[in-house]
LOPA-73182 format. One record per residue (C-alpha): x, y, z. Coordinates in Angstrom, 2 decimals. Each point is the difference from the previous one (the first is absolute). Layout:
BEGIN
NODE        x        y        z
NODE        X        Y        Z
...
END
This chain:
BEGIN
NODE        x        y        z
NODE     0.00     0.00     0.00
NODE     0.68     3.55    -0.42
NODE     2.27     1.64     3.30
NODE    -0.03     3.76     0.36
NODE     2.95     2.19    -0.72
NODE     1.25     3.15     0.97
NODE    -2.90     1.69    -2.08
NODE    -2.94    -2.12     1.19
NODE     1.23     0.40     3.97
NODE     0.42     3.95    -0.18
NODE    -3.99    -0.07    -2.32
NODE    -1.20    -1.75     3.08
NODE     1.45     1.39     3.23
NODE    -0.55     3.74    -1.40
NODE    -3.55    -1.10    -0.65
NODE    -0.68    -1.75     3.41
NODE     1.70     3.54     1.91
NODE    -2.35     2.29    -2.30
NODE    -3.23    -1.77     0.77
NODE     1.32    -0.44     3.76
NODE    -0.77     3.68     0.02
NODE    -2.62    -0.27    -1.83
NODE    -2.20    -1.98     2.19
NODE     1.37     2.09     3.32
NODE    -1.69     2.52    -1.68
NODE    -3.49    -1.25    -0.42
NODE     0.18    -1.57     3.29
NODE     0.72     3.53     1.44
NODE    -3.37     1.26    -2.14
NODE     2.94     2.22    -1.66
NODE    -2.17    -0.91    -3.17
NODE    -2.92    -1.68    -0.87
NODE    -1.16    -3.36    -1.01
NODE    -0.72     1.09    -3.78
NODE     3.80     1.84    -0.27
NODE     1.24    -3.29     1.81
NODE    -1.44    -2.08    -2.79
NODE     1.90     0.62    -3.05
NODE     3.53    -0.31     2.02
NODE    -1.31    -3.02     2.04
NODE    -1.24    -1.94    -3.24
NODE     3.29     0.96    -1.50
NODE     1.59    -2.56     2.88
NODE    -2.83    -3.16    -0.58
NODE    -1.78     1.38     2.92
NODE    -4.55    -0.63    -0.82
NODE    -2.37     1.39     2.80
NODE    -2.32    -2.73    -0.49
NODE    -3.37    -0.41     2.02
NODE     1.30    -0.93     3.57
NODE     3.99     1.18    -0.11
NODE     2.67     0.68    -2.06
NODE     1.04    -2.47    -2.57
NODE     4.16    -0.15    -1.08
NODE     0.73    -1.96    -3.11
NODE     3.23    -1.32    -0.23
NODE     1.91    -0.49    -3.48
NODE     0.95    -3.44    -0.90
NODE     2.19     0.73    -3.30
NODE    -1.32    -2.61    -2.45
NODE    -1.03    -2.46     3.34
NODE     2.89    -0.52     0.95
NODE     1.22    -0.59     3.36
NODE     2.88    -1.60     1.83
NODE    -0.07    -1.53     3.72
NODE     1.36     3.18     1.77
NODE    -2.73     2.00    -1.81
NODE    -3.18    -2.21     1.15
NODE     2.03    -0.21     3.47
NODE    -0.59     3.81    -0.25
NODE    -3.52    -0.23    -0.84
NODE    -0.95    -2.01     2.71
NODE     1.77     2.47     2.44
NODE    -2.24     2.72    -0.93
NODE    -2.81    -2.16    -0.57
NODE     0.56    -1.06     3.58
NODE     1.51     3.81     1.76
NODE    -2.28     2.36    -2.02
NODE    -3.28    -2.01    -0.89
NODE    -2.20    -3.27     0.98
NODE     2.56    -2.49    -0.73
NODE    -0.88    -0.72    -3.56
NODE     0.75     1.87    -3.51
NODE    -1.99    -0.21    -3.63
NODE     1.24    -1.03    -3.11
NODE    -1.77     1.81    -2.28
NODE    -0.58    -0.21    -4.29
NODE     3.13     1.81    -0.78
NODE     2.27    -2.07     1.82
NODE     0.41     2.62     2.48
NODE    -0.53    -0.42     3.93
NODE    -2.74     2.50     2.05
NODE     0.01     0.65     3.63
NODE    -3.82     0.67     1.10
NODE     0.52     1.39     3.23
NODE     3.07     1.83     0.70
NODE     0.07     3.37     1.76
NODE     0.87     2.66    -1.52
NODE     2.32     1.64     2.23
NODE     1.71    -3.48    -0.39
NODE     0.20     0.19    -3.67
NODE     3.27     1.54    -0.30
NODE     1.73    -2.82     2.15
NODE    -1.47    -2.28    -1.99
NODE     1.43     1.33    -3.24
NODE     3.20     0.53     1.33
NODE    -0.05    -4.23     1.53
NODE    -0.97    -0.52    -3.76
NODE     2.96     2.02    -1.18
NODE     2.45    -2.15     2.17
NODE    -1.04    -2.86    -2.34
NODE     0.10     1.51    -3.07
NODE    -3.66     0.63    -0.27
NODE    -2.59     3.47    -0.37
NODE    -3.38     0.95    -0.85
NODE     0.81     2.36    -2.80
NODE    -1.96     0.27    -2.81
NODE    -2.47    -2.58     1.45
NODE    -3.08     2.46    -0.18
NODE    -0.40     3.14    -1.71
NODE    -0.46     0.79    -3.98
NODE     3.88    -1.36    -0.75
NODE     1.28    -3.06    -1.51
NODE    -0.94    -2.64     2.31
NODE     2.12    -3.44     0.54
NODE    -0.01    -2.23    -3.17
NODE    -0.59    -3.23     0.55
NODE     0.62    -3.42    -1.28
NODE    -0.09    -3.80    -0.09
NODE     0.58    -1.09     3.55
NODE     1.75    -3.03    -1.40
NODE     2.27     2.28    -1.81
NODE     3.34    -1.30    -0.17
NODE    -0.86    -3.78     0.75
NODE    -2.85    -0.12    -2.77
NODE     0.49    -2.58    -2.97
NODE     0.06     2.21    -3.52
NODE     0.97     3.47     1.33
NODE     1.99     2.16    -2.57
NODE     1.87     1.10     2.81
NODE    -1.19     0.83     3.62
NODE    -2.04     3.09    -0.16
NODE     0.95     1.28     3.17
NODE     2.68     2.16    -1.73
NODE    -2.33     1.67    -2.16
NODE    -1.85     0.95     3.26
NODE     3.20     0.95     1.64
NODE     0.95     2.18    -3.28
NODE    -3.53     1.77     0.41
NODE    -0.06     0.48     3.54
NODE     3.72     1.67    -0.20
NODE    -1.66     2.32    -2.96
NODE    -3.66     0.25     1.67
NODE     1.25     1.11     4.01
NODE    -0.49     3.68     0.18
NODE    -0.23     0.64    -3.96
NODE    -0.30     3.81     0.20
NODE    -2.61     0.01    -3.34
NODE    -2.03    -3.02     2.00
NODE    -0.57     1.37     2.96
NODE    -3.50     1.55     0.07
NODE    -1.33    -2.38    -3.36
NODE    -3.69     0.11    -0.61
NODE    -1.02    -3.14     1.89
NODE     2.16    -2.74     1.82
NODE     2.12    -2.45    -2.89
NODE     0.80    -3.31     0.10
NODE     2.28    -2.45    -2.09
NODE     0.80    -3.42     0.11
NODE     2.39    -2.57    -1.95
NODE    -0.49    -3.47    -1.10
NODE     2.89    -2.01    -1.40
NODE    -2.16    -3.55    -0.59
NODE    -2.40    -0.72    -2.33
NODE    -2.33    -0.59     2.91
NODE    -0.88     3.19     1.66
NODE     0.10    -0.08     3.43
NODE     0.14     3.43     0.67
NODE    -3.16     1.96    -1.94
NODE     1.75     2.30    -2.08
NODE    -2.71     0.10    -1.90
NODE    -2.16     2.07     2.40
NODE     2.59     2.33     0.76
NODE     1.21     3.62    -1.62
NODE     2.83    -1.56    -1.16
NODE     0.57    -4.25    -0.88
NODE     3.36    -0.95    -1.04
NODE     0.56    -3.07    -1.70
NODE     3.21    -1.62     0.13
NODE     0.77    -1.32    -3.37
NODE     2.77    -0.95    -2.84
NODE    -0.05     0.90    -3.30
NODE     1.43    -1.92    -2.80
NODE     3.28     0.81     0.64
NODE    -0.16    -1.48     3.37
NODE    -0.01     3.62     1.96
NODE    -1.79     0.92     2.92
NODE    -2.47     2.88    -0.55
NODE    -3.81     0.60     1.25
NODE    -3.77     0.11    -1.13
NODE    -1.23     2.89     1.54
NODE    -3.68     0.14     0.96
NODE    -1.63     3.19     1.44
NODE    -3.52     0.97     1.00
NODE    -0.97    -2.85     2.13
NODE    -1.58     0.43     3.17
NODE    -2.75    -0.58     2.37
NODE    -1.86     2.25     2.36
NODE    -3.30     1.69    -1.14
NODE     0.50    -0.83    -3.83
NODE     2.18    -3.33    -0.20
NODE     1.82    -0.07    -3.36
NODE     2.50    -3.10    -1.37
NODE     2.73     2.25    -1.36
NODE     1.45     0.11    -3.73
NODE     3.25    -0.88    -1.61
NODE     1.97     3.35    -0.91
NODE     3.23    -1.51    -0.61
NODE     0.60    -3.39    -1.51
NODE     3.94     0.05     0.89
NODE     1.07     2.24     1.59
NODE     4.06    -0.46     0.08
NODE     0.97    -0.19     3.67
NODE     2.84     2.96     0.07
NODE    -2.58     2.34    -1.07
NODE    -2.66    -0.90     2.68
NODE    -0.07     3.13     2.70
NODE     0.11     2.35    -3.55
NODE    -2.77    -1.60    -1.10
NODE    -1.79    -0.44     3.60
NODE     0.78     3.94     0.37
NODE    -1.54     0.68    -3.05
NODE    -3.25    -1.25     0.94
NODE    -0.22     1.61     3.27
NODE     0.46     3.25    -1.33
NODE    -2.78    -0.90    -2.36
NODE    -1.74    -0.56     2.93
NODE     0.96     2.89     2.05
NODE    -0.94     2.14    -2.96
NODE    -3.51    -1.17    -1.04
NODE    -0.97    -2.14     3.08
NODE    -3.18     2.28     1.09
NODE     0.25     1.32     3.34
NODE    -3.82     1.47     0.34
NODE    -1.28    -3.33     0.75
NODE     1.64    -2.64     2.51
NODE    -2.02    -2.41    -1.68
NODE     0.91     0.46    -3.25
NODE     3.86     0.55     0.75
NODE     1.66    -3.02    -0.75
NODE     1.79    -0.98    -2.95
NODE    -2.54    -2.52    -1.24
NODE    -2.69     2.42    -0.29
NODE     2.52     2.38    -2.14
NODE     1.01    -3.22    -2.20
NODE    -3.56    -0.52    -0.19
NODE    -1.06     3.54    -1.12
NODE     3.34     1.10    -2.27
NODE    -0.10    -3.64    -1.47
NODE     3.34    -2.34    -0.22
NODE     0.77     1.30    -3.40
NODE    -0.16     3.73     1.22
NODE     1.70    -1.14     3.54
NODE     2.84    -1.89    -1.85
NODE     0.77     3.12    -1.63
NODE     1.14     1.84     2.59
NODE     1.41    -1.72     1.78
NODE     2.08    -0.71    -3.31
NODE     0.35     3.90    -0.11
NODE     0.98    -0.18     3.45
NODE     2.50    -2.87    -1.04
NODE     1.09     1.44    -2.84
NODE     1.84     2.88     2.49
NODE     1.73    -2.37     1.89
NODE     1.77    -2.11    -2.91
NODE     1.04     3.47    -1.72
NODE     1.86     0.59     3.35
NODE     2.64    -2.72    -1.05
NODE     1.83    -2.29     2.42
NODE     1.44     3.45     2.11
NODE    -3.59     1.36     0.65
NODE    -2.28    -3.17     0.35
NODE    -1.20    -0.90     3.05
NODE     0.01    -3.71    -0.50
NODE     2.76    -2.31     2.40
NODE     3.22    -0.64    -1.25
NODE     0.30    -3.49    -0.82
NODE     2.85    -0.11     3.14
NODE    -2.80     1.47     2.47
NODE    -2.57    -2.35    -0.99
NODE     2.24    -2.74     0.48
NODE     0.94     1.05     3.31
NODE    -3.67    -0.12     1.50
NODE    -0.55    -3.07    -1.82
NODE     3.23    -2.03     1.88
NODE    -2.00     0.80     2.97
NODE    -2.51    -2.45    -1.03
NODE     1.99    -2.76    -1.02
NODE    -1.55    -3.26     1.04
NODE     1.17    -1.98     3.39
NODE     2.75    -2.54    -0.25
NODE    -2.11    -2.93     0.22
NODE     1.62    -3.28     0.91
NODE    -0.88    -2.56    -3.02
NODE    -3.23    -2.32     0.81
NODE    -0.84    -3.05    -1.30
NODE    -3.95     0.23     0.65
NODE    -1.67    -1.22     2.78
NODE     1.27    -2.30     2.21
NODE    -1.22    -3.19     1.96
NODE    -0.75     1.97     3.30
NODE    -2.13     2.80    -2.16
NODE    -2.21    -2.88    -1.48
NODE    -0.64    -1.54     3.12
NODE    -1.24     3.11     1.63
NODE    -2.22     0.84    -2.94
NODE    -1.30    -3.95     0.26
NODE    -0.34     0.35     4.01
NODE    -1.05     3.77     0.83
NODE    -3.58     0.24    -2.21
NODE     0.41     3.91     0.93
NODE     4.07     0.21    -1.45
NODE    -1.50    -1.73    -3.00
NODE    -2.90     2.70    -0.38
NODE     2.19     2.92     0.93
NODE     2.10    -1.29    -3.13
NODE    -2.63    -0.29    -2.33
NODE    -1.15     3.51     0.53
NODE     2.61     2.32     0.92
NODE     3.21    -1.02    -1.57
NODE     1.28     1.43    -3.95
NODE     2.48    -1.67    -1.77
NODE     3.17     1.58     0.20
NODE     2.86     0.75    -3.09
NODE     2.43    -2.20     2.30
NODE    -0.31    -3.85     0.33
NODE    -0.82    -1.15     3.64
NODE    -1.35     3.58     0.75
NODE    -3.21     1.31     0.32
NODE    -2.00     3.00     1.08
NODE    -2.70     0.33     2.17
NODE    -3.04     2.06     0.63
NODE    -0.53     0.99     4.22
NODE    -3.54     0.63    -0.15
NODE    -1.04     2.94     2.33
NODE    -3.56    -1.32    -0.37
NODE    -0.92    -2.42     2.71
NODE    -3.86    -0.02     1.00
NODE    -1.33     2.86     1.83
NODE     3.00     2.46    -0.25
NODE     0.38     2.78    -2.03
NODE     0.92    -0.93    -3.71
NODE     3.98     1.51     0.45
NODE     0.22     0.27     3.54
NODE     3.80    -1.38     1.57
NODE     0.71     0.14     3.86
NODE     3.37     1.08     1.13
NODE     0.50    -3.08     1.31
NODE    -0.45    -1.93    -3.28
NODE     1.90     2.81    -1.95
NODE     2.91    -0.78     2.73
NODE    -0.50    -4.03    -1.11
NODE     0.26     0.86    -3.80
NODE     3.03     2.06    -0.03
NODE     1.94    -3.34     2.34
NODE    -1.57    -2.25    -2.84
NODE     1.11     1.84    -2.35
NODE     3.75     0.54     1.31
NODE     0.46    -3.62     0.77
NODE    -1.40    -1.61    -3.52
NODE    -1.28     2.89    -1.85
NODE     3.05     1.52    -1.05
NODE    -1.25     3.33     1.98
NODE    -2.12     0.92    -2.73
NODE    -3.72     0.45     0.43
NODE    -2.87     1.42    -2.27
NODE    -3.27     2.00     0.69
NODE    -2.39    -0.68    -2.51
NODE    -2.86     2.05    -1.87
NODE    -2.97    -2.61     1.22
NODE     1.30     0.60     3.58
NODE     2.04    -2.69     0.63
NODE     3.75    -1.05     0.89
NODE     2.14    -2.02    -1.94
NODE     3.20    -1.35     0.79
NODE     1.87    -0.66    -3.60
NODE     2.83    -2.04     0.38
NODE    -0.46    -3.50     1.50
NODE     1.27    -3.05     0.09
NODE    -1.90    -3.23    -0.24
NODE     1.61    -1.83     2.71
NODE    -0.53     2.77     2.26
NODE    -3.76     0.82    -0.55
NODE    -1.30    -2.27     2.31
NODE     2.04     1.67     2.69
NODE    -1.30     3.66    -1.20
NODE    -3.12    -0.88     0.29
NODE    -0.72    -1.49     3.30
NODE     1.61     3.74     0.65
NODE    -2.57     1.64    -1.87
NODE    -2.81    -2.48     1.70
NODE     1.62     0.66     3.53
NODE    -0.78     3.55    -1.21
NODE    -3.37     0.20    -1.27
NODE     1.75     0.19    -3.38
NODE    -0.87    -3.05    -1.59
NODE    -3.75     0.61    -1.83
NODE     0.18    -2.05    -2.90
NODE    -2.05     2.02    -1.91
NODE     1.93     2.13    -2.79
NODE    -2.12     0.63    -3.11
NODE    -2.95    -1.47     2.00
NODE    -3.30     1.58     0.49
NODE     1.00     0.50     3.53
NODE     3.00     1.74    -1.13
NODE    -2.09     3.35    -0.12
NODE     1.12     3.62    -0.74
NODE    -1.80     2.47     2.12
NODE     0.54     4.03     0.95
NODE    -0.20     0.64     3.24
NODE    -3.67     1.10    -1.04
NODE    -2.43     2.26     2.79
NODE     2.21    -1.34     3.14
NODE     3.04     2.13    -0.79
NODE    -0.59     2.12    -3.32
NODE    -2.15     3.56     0.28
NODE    -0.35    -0.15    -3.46
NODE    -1.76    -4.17    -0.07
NODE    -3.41    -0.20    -0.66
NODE    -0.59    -3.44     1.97
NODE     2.16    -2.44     1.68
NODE     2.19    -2.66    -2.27
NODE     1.82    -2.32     3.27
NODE    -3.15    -1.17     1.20
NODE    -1.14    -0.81    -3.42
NODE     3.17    -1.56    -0.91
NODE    -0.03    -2.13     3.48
NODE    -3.49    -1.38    -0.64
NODE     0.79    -1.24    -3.44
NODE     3.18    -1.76     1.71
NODE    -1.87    -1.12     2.27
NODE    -2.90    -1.71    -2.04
NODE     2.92    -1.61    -2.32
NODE     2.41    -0.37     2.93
NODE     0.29    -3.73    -1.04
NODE     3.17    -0.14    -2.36
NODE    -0.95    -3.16    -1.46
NODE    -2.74     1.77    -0.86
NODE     1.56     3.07    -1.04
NODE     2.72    -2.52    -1.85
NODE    -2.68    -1.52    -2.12
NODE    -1.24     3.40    -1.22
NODE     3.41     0.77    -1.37
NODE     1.58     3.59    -0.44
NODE    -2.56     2.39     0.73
NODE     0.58     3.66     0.94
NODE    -1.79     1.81     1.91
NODE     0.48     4.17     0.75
NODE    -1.88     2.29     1.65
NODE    -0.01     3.98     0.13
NODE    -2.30     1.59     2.92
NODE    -0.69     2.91    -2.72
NODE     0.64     0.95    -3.88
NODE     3.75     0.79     0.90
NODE     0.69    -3.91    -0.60
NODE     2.91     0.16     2.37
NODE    -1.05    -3.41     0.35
NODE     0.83    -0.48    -3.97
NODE    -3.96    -1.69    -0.27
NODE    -0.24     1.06    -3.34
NODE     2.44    -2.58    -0.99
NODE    -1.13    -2.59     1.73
NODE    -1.20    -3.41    -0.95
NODE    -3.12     0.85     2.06
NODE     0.45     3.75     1.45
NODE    -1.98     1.14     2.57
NODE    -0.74     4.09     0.33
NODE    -1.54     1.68     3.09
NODE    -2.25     2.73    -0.63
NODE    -2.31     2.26     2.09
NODE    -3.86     0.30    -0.23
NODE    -1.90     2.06     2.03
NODE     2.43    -0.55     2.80
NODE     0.13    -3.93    -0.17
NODE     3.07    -2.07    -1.42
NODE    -0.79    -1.68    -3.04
NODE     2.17    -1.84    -2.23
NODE     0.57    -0.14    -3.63
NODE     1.17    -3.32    -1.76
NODE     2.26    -0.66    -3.18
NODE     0.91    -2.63    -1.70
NODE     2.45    -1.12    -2.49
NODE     3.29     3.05     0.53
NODE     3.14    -1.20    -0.14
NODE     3.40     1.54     0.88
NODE     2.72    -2.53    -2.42
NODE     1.20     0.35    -3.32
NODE    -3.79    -0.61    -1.15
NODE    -1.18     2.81     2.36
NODE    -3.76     1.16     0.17
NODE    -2.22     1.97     1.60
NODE    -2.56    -2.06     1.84
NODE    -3.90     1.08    -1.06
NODE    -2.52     1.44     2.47
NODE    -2.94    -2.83     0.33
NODE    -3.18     1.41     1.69
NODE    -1.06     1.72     3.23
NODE     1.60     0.81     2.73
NODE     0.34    -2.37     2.41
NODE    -0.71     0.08     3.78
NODE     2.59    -1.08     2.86
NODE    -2.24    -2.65     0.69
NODE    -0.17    -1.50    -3.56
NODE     3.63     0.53    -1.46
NODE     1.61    -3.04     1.43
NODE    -3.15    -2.24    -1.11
NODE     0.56     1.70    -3.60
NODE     3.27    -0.67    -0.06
NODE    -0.92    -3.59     0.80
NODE    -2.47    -0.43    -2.50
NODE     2.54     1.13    -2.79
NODE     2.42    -2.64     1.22
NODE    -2.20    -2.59    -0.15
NODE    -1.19     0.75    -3.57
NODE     3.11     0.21    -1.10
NODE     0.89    -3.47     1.56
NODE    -3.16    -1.59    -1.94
NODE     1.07     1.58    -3.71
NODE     4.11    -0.53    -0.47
NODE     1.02    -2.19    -1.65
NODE     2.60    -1.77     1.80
NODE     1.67     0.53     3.70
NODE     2.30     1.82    -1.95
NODE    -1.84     2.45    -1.19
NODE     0.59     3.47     1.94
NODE    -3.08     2.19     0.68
NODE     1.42     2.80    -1.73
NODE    -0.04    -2.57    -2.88
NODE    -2.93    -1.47    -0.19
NODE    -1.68     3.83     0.73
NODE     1.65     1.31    -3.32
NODE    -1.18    -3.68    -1.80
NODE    -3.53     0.80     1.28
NODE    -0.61     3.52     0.48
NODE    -1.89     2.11     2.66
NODE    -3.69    -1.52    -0.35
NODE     0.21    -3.38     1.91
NODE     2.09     1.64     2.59
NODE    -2.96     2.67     0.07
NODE    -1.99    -2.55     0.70
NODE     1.70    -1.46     3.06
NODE     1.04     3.42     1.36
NODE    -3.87     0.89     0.08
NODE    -2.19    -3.30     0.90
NODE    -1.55    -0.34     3.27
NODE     1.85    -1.82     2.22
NODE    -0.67    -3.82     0.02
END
């Protein structure tokens, strides 16, 4: 992973002393709430409904033991012993003080960690795969590219006050694991003919009040010129993106109303300055820069492995939990004998994304001792730990299940993204945990849940979709009438390298009747595939919306 130099430390520490006097400030009423916001937001501090929120930056998810030892200090010190992973690989304290905040940034600075550019109309962290690295197929790991952009994006004087908030993730398989299609900016990781890497660049994707897959600009895009080229379509953006209307100020709706052909344009304008420049004036890495971040992410030295060995096989033929943990929650790693593996933060009845200090303590020893000290956050709220071997798994996990790590439920239905909905957020229209906890908790059978196959599930407590429900498999949206929490279902979004937006089907839906809904869809789709292997998202785009209609409306049996 990245480390910090000289640059990064003095960014940080300046920051943490100019907000320290910040926040003495407010809490000596030496100005108000409203001229506290802009300066607090600048530092990933949210006033949500009950207490300050801090989010914490988690370049590209990753982390390494010292960090999450960190975490769980704060976590423990300065809130109720637990933190939040949240849909941008980030972590969020709900209940720190704020007279605190300031000691908290400055423990986070100790470990090479900040809140900058976590809120606010900036560039926000780009995100990836959280395999990246370890994945099968990758061009190369995309964790540079994120590194290149953060170094470019942190404090970029023209991209400071942008029209809205902007997001960009990278992809370097042919699977997407991390939705660059609903972001500003997707970059695709590719090789051309020649054998050179370069990018597909994607923009105007997004979710939010008018969700919108995003569409190809650039079909390769040589690598050296990428922050040109990136730079050229923010300033687009800066330029035209319409500041009148919050709702209307993202980059997808100005994609949508210039058109691609007209938006291509100038951002080829734009372009067009940068590559008259010359090598002396372009603002694109030298090659010798780029390769520098990039030795930062060379892989582990990982001892050869022959596979599996006799002791692995019989603990997957004794342990019927071992054997179901592997099923679900392990991905097949570049290096023979290695795998990596999903730590679901979604047991039943907790908080979808919810880690104690205690188990963020247990993760960062895992990961020192057979981990190779690298651990991942992950944009469905989860952990992973990427590098392991096969003959220690068994080991890891009765860790993890000591824990409360150990849910074997990755891609499952109980493997549910929710925001933090009505309990936390002042802007939620209804509450998403308790929705998200009674599904679990009708399907907490994993057998069960097993036999259904992949199925994901997101919820959003309001059109926001911090919960990402327009691309789920089934999404679930909260929405206020009259006063009473109702809830709005999808079906058929998708957030891969076939990405969708998942159609509205019907009324609103009361708290009482969601989770029977839900279980009606299930069941229909259970009586029309076509084979156990047959995904819902599948057999929904084989069939269509009207038997699913159907289901979602009948009277209960």
């Amino acid at each position: 992973m990245y480390r910090y130099d000289d640059i990064d430390r003095a960014i940080v520490r300046d920051r943490v002393s100019e907000f320290r006097r910040q926040v003495e400030r407010r809490v000596s009423g030496a100005i108000t709430e409203d001229e506290f916001k802009p300066l607090r937001l600048m530092n990933g501090l949210y006033l949500q409904l009950h207490a300050y929120m801090l989010r914490v930056a988690v370049p590209y998810g990753t982390l390494n033991p010292d960090q999450l030892r960190v975490l769980a200090s704060i976590a423990r010190d300065y809130d109720k012993g637990y933190a939040h992973v949240s849909t941008r690989q980030n972590f969020q304290f709900n209940w720190p003080k704020l007279a605190d905040t300031p000691d908290i940034l400055e423990r986070l600075a100790e470990a090479e960690m900040h809140a900058i550019q976590t809120s606010g109309n900036c560039i926000r962290n780009t995100t990836t795969d959280h395999f990246a690295g370890a994945a099968q197929g990758e061009v190369e790991d995309p964790r540079i590219t994120c590194e290149v952009i953060r170094q470019w994006s942190t404090f970029h004087p023209e991209f400071t006050f942008l029209p809205r908030k902007f997001k960009i993730a990278v992809s370097a398989t042919e699977h997407d694991r991390a939705a660059i299609q609903v972001h500003d900016i997707g970059l695709q990781l590719v090789k051309n003919d020649a054998g050179e890497p370069g990018y597909k660049v994607l923009v105007g994707g997004g979710q939010g009040r008018t969700p919108m897959i995003g569409e190809w600009l650039h079909d390769f895009l040589p690598q050296a010129e990428l922050l040109s080229y990136l730079e050229a379509i923010l300033r687009v953006y800066n330029v035209y993106g319409r500041r009148d209307n919050m709702y209307k100020a993202r980059i997808k709706i100005l994609v949508s109303e210039m058109g691609l052909d007209d938006f291509r344009a100038a951002v080829e304008r734009e372009f067009e300055h940068f590559r008259a420049m010359g090598p002396g004036g372009s603002i694109d890495l030298p090659e010798e820069e780029r390769a520098r971040i990039a030795g930062y992410f060379a892989p582990p030295a990982l001892p050869e492995r022959a596979g599996a060995s006799e002791a692995f096989d019989n603990a997957l033929a004794s342990d019927k939990d071992f054997a179901r943990w592997v099923r679900h929650n392990l991905h097949p790693h570049k290096e023979e004998g290695y795998v990596s593996a999903t730590v679901s933060l979604k047991p039943t009845g907790a908080p979808p994304g919810d880690i104690t200090d205690t188990q963020l303590e247990v993760l960062a020893d895992i990961a020192e001792r057979f981990g190779y000290s690298d651990v991942r956050t992950t944009h469905e709220q989860n952990m992973v730990l990427p590098h392991l071997a096969l003959d220690d798994l068994y080991a890891v996990y009765q860790e993890l299940d000591d824990a409360g790590l150990a849910t074997a439920n990755a891609g499952l239905l109980s493997d549910i993204i929710a925001c933090p909905g009505l309990d936390y957020c002042n802007l939620a229209n209804t509450r998403s945990i308790p929705v998200a906890n009674r599904i679990q908790e009708r399907f907490e059978d994993i057998d069960a849940q097993s036999e259904i196959g992949e199925l994901k599930i997101k919820i959003s407590g309001c059109i926001n979709a911090c919960g990402h429900h327009h691309v789920g498999h089934i999404g679930i949206l909260g929405v206020d009438k009259k006063g009473e929490e109702f809830y709005q279902l999808t079906l058929g979004g998708s957030a891969d390298e076939r990405a969708s937006i998942g159609e509205v089907v019907g009324r609103g839906l009361s708290t009482d009747e969601v989770v029977d809904a839900v279980e009606r869809v299930i069941s229909r789709y259970l009586d029309l595939r076509q084979s156990a292997d047959e995904r819902f998202i599948d057999a929904y785009r084989r069939l269509g919306a009207e038997p699913f209609k159907e289901a979602l409306y009948a009277e209960a049996a």
